[in-house]
TORMI-620138 format. One record per atom (N, C-alpha, C): residue number from 1; residue in three letters; z, y, x. Coordinates in pm, 1 decimal. Layout:
<atoms>
ATOM  gufi  vexmi  pz  py  px
ATOM  NUM  ALA  Z  Y  X
...
</atoms>
This chain:
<atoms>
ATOM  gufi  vexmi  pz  py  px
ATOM  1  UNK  5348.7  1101.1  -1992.7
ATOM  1  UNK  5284.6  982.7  -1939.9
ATOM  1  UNK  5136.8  986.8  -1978.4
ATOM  2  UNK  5064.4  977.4  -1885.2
ATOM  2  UNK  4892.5  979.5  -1888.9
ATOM  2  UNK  4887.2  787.6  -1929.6
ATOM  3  UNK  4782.4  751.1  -2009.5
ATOM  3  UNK  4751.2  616.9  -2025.0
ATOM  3  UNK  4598.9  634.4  -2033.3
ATOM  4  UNK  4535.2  547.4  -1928.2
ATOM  4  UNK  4454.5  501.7  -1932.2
ATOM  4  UNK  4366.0  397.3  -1957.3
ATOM  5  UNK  4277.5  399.8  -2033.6
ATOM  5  UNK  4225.1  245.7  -2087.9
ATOM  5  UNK  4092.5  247.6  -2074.7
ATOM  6  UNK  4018.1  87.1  -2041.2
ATOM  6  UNK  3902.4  72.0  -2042.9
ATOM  6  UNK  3848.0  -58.6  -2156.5
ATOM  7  UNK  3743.4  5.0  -2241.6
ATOM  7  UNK  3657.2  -109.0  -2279.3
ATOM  7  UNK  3619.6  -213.4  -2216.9
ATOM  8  UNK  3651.4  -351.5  -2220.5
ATOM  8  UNK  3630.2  -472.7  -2126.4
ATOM  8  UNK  3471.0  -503.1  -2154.7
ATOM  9  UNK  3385.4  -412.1  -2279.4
ATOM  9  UNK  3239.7  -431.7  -2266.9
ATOM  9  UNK  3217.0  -310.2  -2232.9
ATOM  10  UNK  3259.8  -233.4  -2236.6
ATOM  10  UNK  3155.6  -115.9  -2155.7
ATOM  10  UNK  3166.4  -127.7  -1915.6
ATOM  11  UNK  3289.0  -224.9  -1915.8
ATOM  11  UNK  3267.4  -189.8  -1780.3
ATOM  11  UNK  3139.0  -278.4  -1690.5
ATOM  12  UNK  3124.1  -217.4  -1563.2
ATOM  12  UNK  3034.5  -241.6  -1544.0
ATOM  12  UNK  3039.9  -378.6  -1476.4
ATOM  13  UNK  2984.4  -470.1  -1426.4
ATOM  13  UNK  3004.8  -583.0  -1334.3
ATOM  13  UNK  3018.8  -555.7  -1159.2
ATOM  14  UNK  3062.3  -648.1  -1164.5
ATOM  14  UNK  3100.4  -562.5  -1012.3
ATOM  14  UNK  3094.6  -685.4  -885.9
ATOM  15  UNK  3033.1  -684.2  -730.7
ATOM  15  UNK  2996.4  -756.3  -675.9
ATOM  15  UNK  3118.2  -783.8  -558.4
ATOM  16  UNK  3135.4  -903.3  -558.3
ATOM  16  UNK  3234.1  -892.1  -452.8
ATOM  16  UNK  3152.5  -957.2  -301.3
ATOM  17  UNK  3167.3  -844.8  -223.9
ATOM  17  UNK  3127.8  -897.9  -68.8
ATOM  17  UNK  3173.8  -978.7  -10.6
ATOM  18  UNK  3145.6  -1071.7  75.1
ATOM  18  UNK  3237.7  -1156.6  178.5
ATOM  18  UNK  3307.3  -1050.7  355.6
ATOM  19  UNK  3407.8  -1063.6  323.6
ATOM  19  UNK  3452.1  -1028.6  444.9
ATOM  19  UNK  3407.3  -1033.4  577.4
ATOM  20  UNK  3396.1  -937.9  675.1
ATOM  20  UNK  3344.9  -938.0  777.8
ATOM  20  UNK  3345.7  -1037.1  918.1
ATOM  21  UNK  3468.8  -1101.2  882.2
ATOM  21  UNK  3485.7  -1187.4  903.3
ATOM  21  UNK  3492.8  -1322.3  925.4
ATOM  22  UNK  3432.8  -1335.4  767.5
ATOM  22  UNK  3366.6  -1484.8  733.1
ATOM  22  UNK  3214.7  -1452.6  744.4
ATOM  23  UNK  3175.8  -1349.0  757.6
ATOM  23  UNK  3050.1  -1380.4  769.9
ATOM  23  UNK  3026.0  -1404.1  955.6
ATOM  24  UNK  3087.4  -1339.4  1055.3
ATOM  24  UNK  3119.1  -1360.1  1168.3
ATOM  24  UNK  3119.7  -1544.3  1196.3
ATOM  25  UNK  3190.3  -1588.3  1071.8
ATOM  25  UNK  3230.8  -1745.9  1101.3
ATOM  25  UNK  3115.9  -1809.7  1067.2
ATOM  26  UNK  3044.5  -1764.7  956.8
ATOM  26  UNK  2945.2  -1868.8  920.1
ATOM  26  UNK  2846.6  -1817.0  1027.4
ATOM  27  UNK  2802.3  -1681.0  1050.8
ATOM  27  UNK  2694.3  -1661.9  1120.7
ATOM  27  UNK  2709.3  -1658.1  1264.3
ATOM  28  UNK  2798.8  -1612.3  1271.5
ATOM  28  UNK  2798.0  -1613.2  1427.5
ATOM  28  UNK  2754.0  -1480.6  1462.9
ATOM  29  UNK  2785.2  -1366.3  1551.8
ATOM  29  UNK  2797.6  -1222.5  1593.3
ATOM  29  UNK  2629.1  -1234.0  1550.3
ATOM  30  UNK  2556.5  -1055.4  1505.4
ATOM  30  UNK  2424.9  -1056.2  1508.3
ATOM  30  UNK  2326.1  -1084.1  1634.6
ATOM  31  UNK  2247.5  -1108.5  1673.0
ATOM  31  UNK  2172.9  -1066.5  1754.5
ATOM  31  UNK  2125.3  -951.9  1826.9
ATOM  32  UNK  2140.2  -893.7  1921.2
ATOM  32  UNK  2076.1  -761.6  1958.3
ATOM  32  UNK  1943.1  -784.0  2033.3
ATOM  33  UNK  1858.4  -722.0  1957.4
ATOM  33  UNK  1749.7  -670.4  1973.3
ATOM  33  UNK  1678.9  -568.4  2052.6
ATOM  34  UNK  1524.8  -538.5  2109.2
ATOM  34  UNK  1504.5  -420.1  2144.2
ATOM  34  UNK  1506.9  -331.6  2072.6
ATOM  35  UNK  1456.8  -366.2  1903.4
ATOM  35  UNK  1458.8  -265.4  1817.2
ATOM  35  UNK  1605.5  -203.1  1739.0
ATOM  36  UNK  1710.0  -304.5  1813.0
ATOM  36  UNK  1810.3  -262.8  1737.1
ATOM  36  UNK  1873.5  -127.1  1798.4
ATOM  37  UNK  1804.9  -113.2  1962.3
ATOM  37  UNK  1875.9  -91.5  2043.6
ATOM  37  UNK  1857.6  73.8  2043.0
ATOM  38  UNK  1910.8  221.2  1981.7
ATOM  38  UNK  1850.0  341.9  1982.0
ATOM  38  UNK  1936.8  417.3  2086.0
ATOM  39  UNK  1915.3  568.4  2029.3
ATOM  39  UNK  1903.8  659.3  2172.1
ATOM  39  UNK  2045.9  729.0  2097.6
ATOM  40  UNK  2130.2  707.5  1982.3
ATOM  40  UNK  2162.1  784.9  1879.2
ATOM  40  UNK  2288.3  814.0  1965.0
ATOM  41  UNK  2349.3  990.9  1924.6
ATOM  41  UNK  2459.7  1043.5  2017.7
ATOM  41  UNK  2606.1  950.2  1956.7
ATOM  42  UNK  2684.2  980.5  2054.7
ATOM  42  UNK  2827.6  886.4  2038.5
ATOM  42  UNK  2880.1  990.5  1944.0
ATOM  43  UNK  2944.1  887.2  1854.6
ATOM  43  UNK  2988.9  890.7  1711.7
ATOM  43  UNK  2931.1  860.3  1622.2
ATOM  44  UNK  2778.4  797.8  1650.1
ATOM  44  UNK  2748.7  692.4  1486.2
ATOM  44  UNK  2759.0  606.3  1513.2
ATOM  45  UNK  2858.0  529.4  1592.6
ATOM  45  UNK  2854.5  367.6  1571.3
ATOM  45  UNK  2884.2  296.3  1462.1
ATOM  46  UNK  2943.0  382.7  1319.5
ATOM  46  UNK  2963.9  358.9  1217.7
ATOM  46  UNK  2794.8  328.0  1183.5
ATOM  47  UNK  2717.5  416.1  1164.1
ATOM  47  UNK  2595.2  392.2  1124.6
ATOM  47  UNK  2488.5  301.6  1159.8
ATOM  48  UNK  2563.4  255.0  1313.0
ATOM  48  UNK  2459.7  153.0  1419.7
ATOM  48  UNK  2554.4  15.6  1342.6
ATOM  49  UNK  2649.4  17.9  1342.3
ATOM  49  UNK  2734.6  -110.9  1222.6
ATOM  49  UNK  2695.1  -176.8  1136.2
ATOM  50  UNK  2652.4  -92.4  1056.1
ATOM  50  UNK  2595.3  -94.1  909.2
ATOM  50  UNK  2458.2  -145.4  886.2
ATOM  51  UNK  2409.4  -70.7  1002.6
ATOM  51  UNK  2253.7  -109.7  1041.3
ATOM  51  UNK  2218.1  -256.9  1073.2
ATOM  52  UNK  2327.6  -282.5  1201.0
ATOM  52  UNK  2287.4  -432.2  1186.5
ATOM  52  UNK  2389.9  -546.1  1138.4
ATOM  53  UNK  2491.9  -513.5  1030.3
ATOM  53  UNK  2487.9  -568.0  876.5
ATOM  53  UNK  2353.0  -600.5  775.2
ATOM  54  UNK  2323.9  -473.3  795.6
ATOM  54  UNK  2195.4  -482.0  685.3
ATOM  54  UNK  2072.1  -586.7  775.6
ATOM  55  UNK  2051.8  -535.8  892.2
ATOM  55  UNK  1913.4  -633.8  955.0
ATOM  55  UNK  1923.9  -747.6  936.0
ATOM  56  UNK  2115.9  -810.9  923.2
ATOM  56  UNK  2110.1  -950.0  974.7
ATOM  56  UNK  2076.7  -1061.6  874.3
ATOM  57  UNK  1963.8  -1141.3  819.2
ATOM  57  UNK  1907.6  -1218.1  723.4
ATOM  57  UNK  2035.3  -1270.9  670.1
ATOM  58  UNK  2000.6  -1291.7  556.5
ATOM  58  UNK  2087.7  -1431.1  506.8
ATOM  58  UNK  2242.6  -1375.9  398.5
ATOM  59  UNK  2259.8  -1235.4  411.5
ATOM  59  UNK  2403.2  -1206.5  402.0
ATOM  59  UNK  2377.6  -1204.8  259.8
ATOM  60  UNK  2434.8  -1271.3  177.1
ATOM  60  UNK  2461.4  -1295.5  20.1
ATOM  60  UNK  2482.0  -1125.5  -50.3
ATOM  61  UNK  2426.2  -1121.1  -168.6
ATOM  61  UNK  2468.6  -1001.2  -212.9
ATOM  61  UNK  2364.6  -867.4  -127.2
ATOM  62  UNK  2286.3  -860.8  -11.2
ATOM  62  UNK  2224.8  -819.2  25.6
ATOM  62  UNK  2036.1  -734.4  -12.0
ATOM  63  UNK  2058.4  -647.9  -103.8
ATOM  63  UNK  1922.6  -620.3  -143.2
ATOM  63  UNK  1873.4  -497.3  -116.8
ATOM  64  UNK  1925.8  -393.1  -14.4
ATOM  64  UNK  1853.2  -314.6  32.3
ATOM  64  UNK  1813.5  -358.1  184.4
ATOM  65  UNK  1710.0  -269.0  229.2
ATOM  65  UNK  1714.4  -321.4  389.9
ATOM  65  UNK  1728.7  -186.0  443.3
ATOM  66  UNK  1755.7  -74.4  396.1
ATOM  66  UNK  1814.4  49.0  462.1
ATOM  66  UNK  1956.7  97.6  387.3
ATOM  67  UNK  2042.5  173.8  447.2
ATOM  67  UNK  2199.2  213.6  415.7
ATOM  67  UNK  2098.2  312.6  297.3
ATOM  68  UNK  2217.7  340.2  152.6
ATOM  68  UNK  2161.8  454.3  102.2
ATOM  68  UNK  2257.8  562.0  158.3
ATOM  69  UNK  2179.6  623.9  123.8
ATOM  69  UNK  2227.6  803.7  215.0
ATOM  69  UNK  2271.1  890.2  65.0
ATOM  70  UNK  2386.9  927.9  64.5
ATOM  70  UNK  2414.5  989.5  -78.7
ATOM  70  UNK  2439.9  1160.8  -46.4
ATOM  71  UNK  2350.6  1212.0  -91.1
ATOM  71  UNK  2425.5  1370.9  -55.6
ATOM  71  UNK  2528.8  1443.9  -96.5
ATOM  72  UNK  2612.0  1487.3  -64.5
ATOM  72  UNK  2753.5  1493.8  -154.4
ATOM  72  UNK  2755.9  1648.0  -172.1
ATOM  73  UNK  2577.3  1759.1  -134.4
ATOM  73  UNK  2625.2  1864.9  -167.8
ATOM  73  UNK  2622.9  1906.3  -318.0
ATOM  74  UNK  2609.1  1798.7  -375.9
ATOM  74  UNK  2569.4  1848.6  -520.3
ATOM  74  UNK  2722.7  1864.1  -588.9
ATOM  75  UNK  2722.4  1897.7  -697.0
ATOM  75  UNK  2840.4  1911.9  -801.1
ATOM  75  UNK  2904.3  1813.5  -837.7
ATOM  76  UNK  3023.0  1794.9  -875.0
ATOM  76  UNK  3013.3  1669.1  -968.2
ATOM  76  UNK  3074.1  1738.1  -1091.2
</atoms>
């Protein structure tokens, strides 16, 4: 049997988002824009998603205004 344990002061704090859903309710769908609007090939609509998540003012918990981009060729 493996047991795992964590220090309740070493962990870190952790943010909980509101569901996509409730934010749908309070806000109401985003706006589309000219600038929202790009040329990008089919299959990033994940990334066009995210994008205007992030544009849309107001969303609690919100402090970047671009997605971070993580490179995963490194080691771990």
């Amino acid at each position: 049997m493996l047991r795992i344990s964590f220090s309740e002061n070493q962990l870190e704090r952790t943010f909980q988002y509101p569901s996509e859903s409730s934010l749908l309710e309070e806000f109401g769908p985003p706006e589309e824009s000219e600038s929202l609007v790009s040329t990008n090939p089919p299959g990033d609509e994940e990334e066009e998603e995210e994008e205007l998540l992030l544009l849309h003012r107001g969303l609690p918990g919100l402090l970047r205004s671009k997605p971070l981009i993580v490179d995963e060729s490194c080691r771990r």
